[in-house]
N, C-alpha and C positions, 0 to 999 in steps of 0.2 A: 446309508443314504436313503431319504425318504423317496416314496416315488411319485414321480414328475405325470403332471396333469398331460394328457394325451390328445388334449382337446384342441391346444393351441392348431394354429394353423400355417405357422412360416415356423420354421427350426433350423440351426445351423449348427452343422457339425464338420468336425477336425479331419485332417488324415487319419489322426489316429482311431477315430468308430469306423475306417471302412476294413470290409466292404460294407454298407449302409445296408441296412435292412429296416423296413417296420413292423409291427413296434418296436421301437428300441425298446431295451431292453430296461431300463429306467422308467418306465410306461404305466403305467397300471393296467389291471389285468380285467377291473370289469369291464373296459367293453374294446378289447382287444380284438384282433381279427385275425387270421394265420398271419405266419411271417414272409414278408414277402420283401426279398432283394433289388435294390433301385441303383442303377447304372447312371454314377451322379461325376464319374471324375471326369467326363469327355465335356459336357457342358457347366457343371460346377450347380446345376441345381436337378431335379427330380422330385414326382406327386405321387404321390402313393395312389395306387388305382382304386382303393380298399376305402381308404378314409376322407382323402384327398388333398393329407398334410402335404405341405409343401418344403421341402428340405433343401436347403442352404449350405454347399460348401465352403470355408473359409478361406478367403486368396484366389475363389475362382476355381476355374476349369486348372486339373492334374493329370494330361494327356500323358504322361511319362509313370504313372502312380501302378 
């Protein structure tokens, strides 16, 4: 799988990427930042403090996840 531009700014990802961290790992690597874990199932979305992508979980908030 090629790897996915890191630029964009809204991303949505499944139950099955958590727990969520960025970069995701499909990311590229030049201008990558440490990885840093985002607490995204209570409210269904979370910003990376780092970059300030903004990530989308699918169906919402997974209080029970």
């Amino acid at each position: 799988m090629p790897a996915a531009d890191n630029t964009r700014r809204i991303i949505e990802v499944s139950l099955s990427q958590l727990p969520l961290h960025c970069p995701l790992p499909e990311h590229t690597a030049w201008n990558a930042h440490p990885r840093v874990f985002l607490p995204i199932e209570k409210t269904g979305e979370a910003v990376c403090p780092y970059c300030g992508t903004h990530y989308k979980l699918q169906g919402g908030p997974h209080a029970g996840h």
